[in-house]
C-alpha positions in Angstrom: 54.5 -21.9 74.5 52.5 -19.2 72.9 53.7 -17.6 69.3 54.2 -13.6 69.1 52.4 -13.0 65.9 52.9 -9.8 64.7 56.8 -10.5 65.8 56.8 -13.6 63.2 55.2 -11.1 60.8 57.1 -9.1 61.2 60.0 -11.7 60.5 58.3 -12.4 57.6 58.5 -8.9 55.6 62.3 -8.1 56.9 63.6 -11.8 55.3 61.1 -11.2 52.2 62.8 -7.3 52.2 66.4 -9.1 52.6 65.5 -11.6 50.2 64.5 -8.8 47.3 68.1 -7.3 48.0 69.6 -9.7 47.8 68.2 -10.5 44.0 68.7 -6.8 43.2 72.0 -6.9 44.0 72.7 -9.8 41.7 71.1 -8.1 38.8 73.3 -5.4 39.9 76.3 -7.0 40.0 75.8 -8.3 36.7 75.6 -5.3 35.1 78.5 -4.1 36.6 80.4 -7.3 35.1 79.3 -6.1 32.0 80.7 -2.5 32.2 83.8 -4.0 33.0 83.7 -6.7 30.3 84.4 -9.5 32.9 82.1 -12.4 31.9 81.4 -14.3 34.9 78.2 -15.9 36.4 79.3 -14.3 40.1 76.0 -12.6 39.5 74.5 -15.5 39.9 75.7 -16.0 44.1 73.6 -13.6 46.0 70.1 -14.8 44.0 71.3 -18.1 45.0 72.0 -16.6 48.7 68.1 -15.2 48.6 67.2 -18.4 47.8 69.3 -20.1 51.1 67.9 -17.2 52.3 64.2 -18.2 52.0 65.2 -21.9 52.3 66.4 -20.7 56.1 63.2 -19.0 56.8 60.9 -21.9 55.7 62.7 -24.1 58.2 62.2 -21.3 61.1 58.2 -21.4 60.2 57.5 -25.6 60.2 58.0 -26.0 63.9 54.9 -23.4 64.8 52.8 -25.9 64.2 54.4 -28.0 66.9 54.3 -24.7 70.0 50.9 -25.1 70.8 50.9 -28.4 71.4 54.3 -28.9 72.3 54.7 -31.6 75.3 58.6 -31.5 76.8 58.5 -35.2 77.5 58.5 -35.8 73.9 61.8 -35.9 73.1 61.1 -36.7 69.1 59.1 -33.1 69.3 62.0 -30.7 70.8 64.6 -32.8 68.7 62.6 -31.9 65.6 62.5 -28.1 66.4 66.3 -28.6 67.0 66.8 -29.9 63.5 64.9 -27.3 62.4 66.6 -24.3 64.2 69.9 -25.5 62.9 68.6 -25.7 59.3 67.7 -22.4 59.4 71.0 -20.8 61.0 72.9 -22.9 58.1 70.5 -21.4 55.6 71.1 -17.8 56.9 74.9 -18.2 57.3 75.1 -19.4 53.6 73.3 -16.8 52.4 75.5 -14.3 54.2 78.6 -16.5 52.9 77.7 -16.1 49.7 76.9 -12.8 49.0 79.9 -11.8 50.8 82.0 -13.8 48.4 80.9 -12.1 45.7 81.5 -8.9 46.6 84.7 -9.8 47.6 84.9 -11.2 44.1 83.8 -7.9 42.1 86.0 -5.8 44.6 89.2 -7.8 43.9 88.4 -7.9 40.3 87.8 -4.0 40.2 90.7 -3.1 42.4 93.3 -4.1 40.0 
């Protein structure tokens, strides 16, 4: 199996992009607590998403090292990139989870 690189580069830079918005919006979102003098560490959610976020990514990276070489009889291989795949949809989906939450969060909060 051969790897697209510029399409993994590519990968890269959009998840690293996704990742910085995801901080900004937390330092956002914490000054917007303070205009509405609601102390809360909500803030702190979608840093923590960036940081599912990149956890996410690093488990999509480890198994190309394995495509080159990768053998289908080898069940311990393909089970290994399975592990891995599903590591990095949990990470993704969390980060997603909790940035949502928060918004939802600062919109309840504000809509009273």
């Amino acid at each position: 199996m051969e790897i697209s690189i510029p399409a993994e580069l590519l990968f890269a830079v959009a998840v690293a992009l996704f990742c910085m918005a995801l901080f900004l919006y937390g330092r956002i979102l914490r000054r917007l607590l303070g205009v509405i003098r609601r102390q809360s560490f909500i803030w702190v959610l979608p840093i923590a998403g960036a940081a599912f976020l990149a956890l996410g990514v690093l488990f999509h990276f480890l198994p190309l090292a394995i495509y080159p070489r990768l053998d289908p009889s080898r069940t311990d291989q393909l089970m290994m990139i399975c592990q891995s795949r599903s590591l990095e949809a949990l990470g993704i989906f969390l980060a997603g989870i909790i940035a949502i939450f928060a918004g939802w969060t600062y919109t309840r909060w504000t809509s009273r």
